[in-house]
N, C-alpha and C positions, 0 to 999 in steps of 0.2 A: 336700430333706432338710437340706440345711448350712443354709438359710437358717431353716428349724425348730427346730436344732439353737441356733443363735445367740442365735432371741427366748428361749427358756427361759432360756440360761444367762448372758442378759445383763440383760433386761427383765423375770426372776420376781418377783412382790413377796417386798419383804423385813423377814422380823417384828425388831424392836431388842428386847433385852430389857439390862434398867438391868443393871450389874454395879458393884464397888466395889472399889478397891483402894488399895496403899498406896503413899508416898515416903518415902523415909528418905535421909539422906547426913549426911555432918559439916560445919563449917567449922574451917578452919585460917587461918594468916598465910603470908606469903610465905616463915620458917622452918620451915615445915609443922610450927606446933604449933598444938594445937587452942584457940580462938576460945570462951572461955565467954559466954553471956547475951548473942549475939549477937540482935536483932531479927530475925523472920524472916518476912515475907508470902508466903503465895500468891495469885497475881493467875490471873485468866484471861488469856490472850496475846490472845483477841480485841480483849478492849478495856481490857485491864490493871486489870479491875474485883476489890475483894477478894473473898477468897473465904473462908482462915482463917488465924489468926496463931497463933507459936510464938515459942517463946526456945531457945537451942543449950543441951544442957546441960555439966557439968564437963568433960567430953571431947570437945566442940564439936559431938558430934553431935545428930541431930531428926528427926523423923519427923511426917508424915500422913498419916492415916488415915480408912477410909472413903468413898475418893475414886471418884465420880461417872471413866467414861470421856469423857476433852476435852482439849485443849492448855492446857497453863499455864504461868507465868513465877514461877521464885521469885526474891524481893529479902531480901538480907541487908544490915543494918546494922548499924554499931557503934563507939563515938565513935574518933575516932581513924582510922578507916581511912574508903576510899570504898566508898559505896554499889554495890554488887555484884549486877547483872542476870542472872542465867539463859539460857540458850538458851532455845527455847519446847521443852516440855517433854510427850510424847504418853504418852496415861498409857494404855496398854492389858494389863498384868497388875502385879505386886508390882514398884517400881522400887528398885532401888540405887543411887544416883548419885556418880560420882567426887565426892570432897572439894570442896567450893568456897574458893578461896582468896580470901582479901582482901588488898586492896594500902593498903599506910601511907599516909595523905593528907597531901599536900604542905602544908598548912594544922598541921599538926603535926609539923614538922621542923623540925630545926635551921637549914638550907638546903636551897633548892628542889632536887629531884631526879627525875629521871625513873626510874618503876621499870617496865620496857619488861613488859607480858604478851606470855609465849614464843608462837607460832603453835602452833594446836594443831589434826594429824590423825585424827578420826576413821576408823574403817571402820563404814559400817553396811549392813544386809544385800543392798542394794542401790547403794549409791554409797559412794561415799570423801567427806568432809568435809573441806575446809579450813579454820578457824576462823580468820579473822582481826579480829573486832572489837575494837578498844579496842587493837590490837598496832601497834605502830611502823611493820609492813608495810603497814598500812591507808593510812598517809599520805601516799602517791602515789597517782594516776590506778588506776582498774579495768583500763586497759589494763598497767600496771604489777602488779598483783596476778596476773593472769592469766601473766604472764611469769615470775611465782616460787610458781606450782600445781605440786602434783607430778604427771609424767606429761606436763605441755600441755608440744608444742613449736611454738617460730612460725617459721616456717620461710618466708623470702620474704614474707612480709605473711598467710602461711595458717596460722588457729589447729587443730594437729592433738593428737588424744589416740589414744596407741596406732598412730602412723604412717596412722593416718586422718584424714580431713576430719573436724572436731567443730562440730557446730551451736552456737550461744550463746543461754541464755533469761535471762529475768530477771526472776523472781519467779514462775518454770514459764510464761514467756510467753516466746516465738520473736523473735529477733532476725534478720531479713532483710536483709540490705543486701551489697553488695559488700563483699570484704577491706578497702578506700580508706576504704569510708562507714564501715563497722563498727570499724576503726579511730579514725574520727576520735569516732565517738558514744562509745567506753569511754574514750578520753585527756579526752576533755571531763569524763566521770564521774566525783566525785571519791570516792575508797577508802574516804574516811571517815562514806560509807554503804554499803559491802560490810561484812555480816554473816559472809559465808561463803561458800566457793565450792564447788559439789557438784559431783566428777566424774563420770558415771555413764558409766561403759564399757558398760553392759548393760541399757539403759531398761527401766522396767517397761510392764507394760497401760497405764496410764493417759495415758504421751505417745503421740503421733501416731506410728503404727507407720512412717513415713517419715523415713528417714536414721540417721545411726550412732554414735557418742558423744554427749554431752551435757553441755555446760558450762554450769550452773544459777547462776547468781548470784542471792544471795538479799542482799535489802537491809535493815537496819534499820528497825526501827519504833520512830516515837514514842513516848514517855510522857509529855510535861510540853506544856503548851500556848503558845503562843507565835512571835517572829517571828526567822526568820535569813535569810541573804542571803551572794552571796559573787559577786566578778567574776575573773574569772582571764584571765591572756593566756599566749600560748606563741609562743617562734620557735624551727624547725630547719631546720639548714641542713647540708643533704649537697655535693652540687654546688650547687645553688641554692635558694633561702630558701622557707619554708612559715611560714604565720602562723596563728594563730588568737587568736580573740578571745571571751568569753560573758560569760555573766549565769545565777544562778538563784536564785529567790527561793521562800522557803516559809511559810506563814498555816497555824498551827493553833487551833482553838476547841475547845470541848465535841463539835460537831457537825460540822466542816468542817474538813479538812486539803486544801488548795490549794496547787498548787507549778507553776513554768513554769519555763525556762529557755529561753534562747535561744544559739545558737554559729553565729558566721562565721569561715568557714575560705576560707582564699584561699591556694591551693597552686602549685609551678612545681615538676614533678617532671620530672628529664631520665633517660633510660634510654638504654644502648645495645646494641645486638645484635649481635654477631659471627653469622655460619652458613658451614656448608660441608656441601656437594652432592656426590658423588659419581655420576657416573650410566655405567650400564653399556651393552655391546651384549646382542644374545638370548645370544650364544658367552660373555657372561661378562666378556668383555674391559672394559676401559677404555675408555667413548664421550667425558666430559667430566668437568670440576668446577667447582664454582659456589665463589664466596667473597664473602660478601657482609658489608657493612657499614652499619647502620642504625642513626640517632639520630630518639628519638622527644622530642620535647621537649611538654610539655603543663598549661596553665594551666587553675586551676579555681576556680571559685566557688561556694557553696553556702551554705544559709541553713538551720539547724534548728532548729527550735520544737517542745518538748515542752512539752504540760499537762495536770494531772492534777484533778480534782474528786473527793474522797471525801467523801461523804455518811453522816453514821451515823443515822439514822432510828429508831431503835430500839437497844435492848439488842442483842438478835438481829438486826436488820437492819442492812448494808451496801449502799449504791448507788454507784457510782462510773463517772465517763464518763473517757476521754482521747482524746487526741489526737494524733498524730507528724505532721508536717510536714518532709519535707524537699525544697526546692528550691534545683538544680541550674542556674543558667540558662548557667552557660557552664562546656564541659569539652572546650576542644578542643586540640587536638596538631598539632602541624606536623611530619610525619617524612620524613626523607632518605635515601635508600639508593643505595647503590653498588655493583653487581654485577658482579664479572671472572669470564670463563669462559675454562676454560685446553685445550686438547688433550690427548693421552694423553702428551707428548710434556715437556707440563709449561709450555708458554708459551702466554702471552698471545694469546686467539684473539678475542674482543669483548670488549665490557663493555657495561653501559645504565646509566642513574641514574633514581633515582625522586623525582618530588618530589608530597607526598600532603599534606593538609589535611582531620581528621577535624572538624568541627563537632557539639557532644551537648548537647542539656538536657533537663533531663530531670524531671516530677515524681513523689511518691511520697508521696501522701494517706492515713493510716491512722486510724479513728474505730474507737472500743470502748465497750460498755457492759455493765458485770458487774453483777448483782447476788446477793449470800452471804445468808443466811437461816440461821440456826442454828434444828436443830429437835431441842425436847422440851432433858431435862439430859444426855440421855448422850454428850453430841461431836457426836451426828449436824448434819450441814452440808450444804446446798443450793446449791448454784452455777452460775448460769447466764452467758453471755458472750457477748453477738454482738458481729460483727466488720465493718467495711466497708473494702476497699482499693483503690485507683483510683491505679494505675499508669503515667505514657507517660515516653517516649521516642524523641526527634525527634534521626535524624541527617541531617548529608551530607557525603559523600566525595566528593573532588575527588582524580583521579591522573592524571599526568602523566610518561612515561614517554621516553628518547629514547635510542637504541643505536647502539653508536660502533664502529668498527671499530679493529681491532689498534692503527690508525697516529693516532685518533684524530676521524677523518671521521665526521661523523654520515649515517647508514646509513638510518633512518626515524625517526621520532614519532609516537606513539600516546596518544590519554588519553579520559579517561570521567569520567562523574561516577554515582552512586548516589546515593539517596535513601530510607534505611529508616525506617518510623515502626513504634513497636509500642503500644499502649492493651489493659493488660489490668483490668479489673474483677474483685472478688473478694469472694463471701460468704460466711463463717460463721458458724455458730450452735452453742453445745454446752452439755448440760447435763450435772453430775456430781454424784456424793451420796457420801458418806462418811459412814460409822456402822460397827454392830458387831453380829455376829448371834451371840448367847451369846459364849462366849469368842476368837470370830474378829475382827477389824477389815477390813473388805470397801470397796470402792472401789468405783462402776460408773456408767457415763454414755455417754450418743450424742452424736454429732457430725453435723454435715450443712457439707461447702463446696461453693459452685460457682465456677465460674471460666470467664470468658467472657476472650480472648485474640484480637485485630485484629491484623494483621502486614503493612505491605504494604511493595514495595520496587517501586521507578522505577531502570531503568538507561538513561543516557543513553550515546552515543557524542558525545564533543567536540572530534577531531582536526580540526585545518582551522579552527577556527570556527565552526562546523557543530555543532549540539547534537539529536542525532537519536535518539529512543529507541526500543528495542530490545527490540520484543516478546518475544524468547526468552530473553533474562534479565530481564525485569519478573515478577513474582509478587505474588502473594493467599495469604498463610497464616493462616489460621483457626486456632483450638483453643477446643473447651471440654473441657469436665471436670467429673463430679459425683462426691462422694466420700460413702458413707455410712458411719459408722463406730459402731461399740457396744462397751465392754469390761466384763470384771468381772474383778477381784481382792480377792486373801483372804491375810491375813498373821497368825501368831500365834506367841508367844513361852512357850517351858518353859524349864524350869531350867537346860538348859544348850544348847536348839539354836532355832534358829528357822527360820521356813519362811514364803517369800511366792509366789504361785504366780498367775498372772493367763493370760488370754486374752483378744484384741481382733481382732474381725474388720472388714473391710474391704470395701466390695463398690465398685467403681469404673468408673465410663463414661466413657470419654474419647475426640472423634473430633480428625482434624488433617486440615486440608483444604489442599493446595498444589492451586492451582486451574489453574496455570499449566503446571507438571509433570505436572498431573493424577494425583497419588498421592495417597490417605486412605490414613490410618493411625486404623482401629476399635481400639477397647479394650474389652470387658467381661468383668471379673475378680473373682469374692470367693478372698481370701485372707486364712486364720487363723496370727494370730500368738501363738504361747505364749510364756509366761516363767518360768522356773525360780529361787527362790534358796534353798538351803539353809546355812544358819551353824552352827557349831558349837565353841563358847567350853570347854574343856575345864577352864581356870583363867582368873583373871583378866587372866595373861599373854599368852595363846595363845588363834589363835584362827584356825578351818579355815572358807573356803565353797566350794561350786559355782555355778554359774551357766551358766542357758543362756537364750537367746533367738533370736528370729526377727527380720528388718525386710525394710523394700524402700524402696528408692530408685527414686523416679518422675521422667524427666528432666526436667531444666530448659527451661523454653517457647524460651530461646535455641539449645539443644540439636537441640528439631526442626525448629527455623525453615532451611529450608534456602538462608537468603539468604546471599551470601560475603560477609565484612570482607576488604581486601585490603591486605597490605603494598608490592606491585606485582602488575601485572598475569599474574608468573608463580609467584605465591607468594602465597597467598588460604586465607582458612578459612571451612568452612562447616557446616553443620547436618545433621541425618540425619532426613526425618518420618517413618522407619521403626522410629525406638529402643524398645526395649524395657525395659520397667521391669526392673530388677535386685533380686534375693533375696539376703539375707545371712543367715547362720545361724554363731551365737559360741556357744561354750565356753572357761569361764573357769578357776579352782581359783586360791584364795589360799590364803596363810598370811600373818599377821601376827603379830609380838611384841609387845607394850608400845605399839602404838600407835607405834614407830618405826621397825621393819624390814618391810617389807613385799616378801613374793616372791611374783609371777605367773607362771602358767604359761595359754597359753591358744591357740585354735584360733580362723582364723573362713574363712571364704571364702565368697567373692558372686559366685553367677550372673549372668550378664549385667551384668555390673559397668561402668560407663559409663565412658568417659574420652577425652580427646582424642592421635588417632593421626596419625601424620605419614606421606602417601606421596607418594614420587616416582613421576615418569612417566618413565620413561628414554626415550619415544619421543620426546616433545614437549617434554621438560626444563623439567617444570613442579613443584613442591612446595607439597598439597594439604595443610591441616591437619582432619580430619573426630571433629566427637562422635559418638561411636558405640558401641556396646555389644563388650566383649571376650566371648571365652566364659567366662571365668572367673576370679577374682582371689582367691588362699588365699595367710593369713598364719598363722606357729609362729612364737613369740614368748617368750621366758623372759626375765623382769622382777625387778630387786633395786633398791627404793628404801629409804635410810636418812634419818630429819628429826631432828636434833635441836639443842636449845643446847648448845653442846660447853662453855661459859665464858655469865657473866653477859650477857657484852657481842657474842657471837658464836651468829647462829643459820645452820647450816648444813644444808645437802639434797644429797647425791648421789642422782643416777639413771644406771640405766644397764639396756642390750636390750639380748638378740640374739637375734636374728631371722632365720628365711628367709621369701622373699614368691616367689611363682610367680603367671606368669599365661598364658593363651592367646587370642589372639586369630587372627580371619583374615586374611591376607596379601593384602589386596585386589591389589596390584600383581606378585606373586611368582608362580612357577610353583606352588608348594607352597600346600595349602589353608588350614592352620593352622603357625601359629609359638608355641613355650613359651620362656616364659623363667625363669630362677631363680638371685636371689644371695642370698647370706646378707650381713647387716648386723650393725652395733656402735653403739650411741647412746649418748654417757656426757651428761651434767650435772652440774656443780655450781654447786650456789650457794652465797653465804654473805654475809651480813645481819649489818651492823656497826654498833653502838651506839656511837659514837664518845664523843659526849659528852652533856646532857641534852636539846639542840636541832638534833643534827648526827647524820646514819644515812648509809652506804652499802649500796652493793650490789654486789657480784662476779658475774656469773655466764660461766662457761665453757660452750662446747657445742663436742662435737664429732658428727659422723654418717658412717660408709663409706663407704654406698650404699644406695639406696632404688631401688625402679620406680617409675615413672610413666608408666603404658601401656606405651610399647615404647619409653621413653627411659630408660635409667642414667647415676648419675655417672659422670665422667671421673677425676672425684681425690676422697675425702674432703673434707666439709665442717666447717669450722670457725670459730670469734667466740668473742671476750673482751669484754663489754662492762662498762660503768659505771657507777652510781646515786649523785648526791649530794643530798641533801634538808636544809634551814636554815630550823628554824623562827624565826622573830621576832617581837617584840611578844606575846609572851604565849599564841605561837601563832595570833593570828591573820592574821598574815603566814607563806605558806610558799614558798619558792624551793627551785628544782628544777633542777639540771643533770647530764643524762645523755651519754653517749658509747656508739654503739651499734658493734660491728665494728670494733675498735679498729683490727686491722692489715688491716683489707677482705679478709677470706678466706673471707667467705660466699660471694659468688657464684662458683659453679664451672659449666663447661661440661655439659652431658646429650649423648648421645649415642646412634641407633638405629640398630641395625648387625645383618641379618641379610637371607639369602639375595640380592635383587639391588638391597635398600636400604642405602645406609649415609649418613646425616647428622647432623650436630652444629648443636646449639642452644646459645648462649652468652648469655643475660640477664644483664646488668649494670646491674640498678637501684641506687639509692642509699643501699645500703646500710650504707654509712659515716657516720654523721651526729648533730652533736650536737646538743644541746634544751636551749633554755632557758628556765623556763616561772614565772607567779608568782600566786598564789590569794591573791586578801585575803577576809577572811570580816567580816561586820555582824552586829548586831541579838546576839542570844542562840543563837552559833553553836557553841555545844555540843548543842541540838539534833539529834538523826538527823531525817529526813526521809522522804515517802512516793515520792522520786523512783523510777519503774521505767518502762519500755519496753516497748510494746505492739505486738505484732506477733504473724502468726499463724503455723501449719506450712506454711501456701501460700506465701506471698510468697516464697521463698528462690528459690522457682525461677521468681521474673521475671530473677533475674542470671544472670551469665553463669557458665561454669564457668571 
């Protein structure tokens, strides 16, 4: 019946019928006076073809009419000032659009001057808008824009929106990679092809109903044909130095827009770990404590190659292939650790040391071919996109372990080696259509992935000399997975409310074969995900929504893999093949003012919510780290963000939550079955954006945070970082030097902590977080240019990383 229920409401044929409607807005100057007999185009944004032309009249306003449903681009000119591009513009009832300002052209001035365009927040019925093109902000790194979005916080190298994990797309395409890769791929990127950055707290139908915010990066598109080019280097240095080096070049024609880049990144990152143990007897008592100290030191190399081929074949048609290449061939760590174990008594009873050598390389093959078809005049659009990715991952661990007695006498020596490889392949295919059925605007399209996943791991024993393997930890883990997916949504706009309303159903087979363990983990599930948005503009000031939606988070293939990574032999993390995919269900309710105060109110909580849990064994005094499903993870959250330029020269952003988060999970180690936990939190931000001079910008931003969960670890002390942005353009701008200072007084990293019934242990991370950059972009050829660069990746791939 569900599956009856689906082909109707996803796969009905759907009749278009033409409609017509109209644009109007004014132009003004930068003194918001109105702009007479300015030129005015309308282009199509497909391919910036004309469509019709106007003149502003005495009060700078214009209008068209008439107008076919499509995306379009309006262009204003007028002597004197610069040429002034549009956002792409969807025309689906009668539009009003804010005034278009024009900026005075340096070319008519007395002395050259920079006249900075303010960043500017949308809200629209389903995401939040950041507009940063053409603005001062753009001219750092995407990884730098992303750090001055409202809402994103980075927290340890993890981009979170809303104290959640946030996926990253780019151009509504999946960006994959560990926190390490995906940081280095957005610092490579540079701002000054970020168009926009959409946050969407509340996906609609149309993305992959799999995982939870959504940080949309949309990039600029050409208009002028032509060559530019730019090489950049960067060095940072926290405790030890990190480099990076690229290239990217871009070819536009009539017919072909072409772009590669390439980036070598050569890193030496050192981290250290504090921990402490507590382990009990069955009475409660005090049996021991662990205190241990660990430096993980680890050198990397890595090679990434993006290319892009767009093909315009037609008016109406687009073809387009890419490419991702990233290889890894060396990423390994040398780590040491030192372990005291104390009596109840408080002194010194043994200690061991570890000495571990992780060796990783790793590749990460990604091939894409879209092709767009625009069909008939009324917008409607045909888009199809297969997908190829071919994944591995070759390690070996080498540990070596040796315990000392009180007086310092070596007691015994123990050590192993492991060997895990993983090769996962991955296919998708998806088609989508977007049109308009009478006065509605409908989205609807299927998906089909598969995903075939090889796992296998070699445990040796090497004490002696002796390299003897060990059948009962060797293993065989298997996984596929077939995902079928179909949605439709429906959005449409009145006088003062709007409403977008979708559904995407999901049907999914997935087995996991630990052949050694001898456990499958079967899967077959359809599950419907709704989406709710209702808006309601009362004035041009004000302006109310709701929102509700559904998702699921499918584990990560490292998640089931039940092979152990070990720090020593008594302190190891490993996989669960029994996890269960997790359900998340959000409610939202804004209000915003003017586009600059913005307060949320909102609900969510996820079923079987995954995450990694820490148990001790107080028999054998061991400390296990397992991903594993909790019973439940629910956040209440009240949200006040304010953006504005406060003065010419100064754009400022406060944010700030507070928040309670609860969760429960089982008590694998404790007498008690389930354990809950619940704090309440405080998260402030500000930033503030300083135009210093016409070549010269800073950045300010403060963060603080209370406390947060993460599974069953809490902070120990509030967190906190002042960091620093300086940017110096040269040469006409096409020289730009960049120096930042991150964690000015190192008070990011704070201790976590899990402490309830007969567990209690602390975890201290000390990576390097303190660290300054110093980085320098020359640009060639006609490098005022935007570009087609974007990143091709699918909703699968996220989960060949790790968590």
């Amino acid at each position: 019946m569900r599956n009856t229920i689906l082909f109707y409401i996803f796969l009905a044929p759907l009749a278009l019928i033409a409609q017509e409607y109209d644009i109007s807005s004014k132009v003004i100057d930068s003194k918001k006076k109105p702009v007479s007999f300015a030129n005015i185009l309308l282009l199509k944004a497909a391919d910036s073809s004309f469509v019709k032309g106007t003149v502003s009249e005495d009060d700078g306003s214009f209008k068209f009419s008439n107008l076919e449903i499509a995306r379009y681009l309006i262009k204003v000119s007028f002597v004197g000032y610069k040429d002034f591009y549009s956002t792409p513009i969807d025309v689906k009832d009668a539009s009003i659009l804010p005034p278009f300002t024009l900026q005075d052209s340096a070319e008519f001035l007395d002395e050259v001057t920079i006249t900075a365009k303010r960043p500017v927040i949308q809200r629209k019925i389903d995401r939040l808008v950041f507009d940063v093109e053409n603005t001062a902000i753009s001219s750092g790194s995407t990884y730098d824009i992303l750090k001055r979005t409202p809402g994103v916080i980075i927290n340890q190298d993890q981009i979170l929106v809303k104290n959640r994990p946030a996926q990253i797309y780019i151009n509504d395409r999946k960006v994959y990679l560990t926190s390490q890769e995906l940081q280095q791929l957005l610092e490579g990127f540079a701002g000054v092809n970020v168009k926009s950055v959409e946050v969407i707290t509340t996906p609609p139908a149309k993305y992959d109903a799999e995982g939870g915010a959504i940080l949309n990066i949309i990039t600029s598109k050409n208009l002028s044909i032509g060559y530019k080019g730019s090489i950049n280097a960067s060095n940072t240095v926290g405790i030890v130095p990190k480099y990076a080096v690229g290239t990217s070049q871009y070819y536009k024609t009539d017919w072909l827009n072409a772009y590669a880049s390439y980036t070598f990144n050569s890193r030496f990152d050192t981290k250290t770990d504090e921990g402490f143990v507590q382990f009990y007897n069955p009475d409660g008592s005090e049996k021991a404590t662990w205190e241990d100290l660990f430096k993980r030191d680890t050198r990397t190399f890595s090679h990434s190659l993006n290319t892009i081929l767009d093909f315009t074949l037609s008016e109406t048609e687009l073809l387009s292939f890419s490419a991702n290449i990233l290889h890894t061939p060396k990423a390994d760590s040398d780590i040491s650790g030192r372990t005291e174990t104390y009596n109840p008594q408080g002194q010194l009873d043994s200690l061991y040391t570890t000495q571990s050598l992780l060796e990783n390389d790793r590749d990460n093959l990604i091939f894409s071919l879209n092709y767009d078809k625009e069909l008939g005049e009324n917008g409607a659009k045909l888009t199809t996109i297969a997908n190829y990715i071919d994944y591995t991952d070759n390690q070996i661990q080498s540990v070596n372990t040796r315990y000392f007695s009180n007086q310092g006498n070596l007691l015994n020596a123990n050590a192993f080696n492991t060997i895990p490889t993983q090769n996962s392949q991955i296919y998708t295919g998806q088609l989508d259509y977007t049109g308009s059925l009478e006065n509605w605007a409908i989205e609807t399209g299927v998906k089909y992935s598969g995903i075939n996943s090889e796992s296998r791991q070699e445990f040796f024993n090497t004490a002696g000399n002796v390299s003897d393997s060990d059948a009962i930890l060797n293993d065989n883990f298997d996984y596929t997975e077939n995902i079928y997916a179909s949605y439709f949504s429906f959005s449409r706009d009145w006088d003062k409310w709007s409403f977008k309303g979708g559904l995407r159903g999901e049907y999914t087979a997935a087995n996991g074969d630990s052949r050694t363990l001898g456990v499958v983990n079967t899967q077959e599930y359809l599950e419907l995900f709704p989406t709710v948005y209702i808006t309601n503009n009362p004035s041009e000031n004000h302006s109310f929504s709701l929102t509700y939606n559904r998702r699921i988070d499918r584990p990560r293939f490292q998640s089931l893999n039940p092979f152990r990574y070990f720090l020593n032999e008594n302190n190891f993390q490993e996989g669960d093949p029994n996890i269960q995919p997790a359900i998340a269900n959000r409610i939202q309710f804004n209000y915003t003012f003017k586009n600059k105060l913005s307060i949320d109110l909102y609900w969510d909580r996820i079923d079987n919510a995954m995450s990694r849990l820490p148990f001790q064994d107080n028999q054998d005094l061991t400390l296990r780290s397992v991903n594993t499903n909790l019973n439940y993870e629910r956040q209440f959250s009240f949200d006040i963000t304010y953006s504005e330029f406060v003065t010419n020269w100064m754009w400022m952003s406060v944010e700030s939550s507070f928040y309670n988060m609860e969760n429960e999970f089982k008590a694998l180690e404790s007498q008690v079955d389930n354990v809950k936990k619940n704090i309440n939190g405080v998260y402030l931000r500000t930033l503030n954006y300083l135009i210093i001079d016409q070549s010269l910008t800073a950045t300010v931003t403060n963060y603080f945070m209370s406390n947060i969960l993460a599974g069953s670890y809490e902070y120990d002390r509030p967190q906190y970082a002042l960091s620093l942005d300086l940017q110096k353009a040269f040469m006409n701008g096409r020289l730009t030097a960049t120096f930042s200072t991150e964690d000015i007084f190192n008070t990011m990293n704070i201790p976590l902590t899990s402490k309830y019934g007969n567990q209690n242990n602390t975890f201290f991370a000390m990576p390097e977080s303190q660290k300054i950059r110093l980085g320098l972009r020359y640009k060639f050829g006609n490098f005022k240019l935007s570009d087609n660069s974007r990143d091709i990746n699918t909703e699968e791939e996220k989960r060949l990383t790790k968590q």
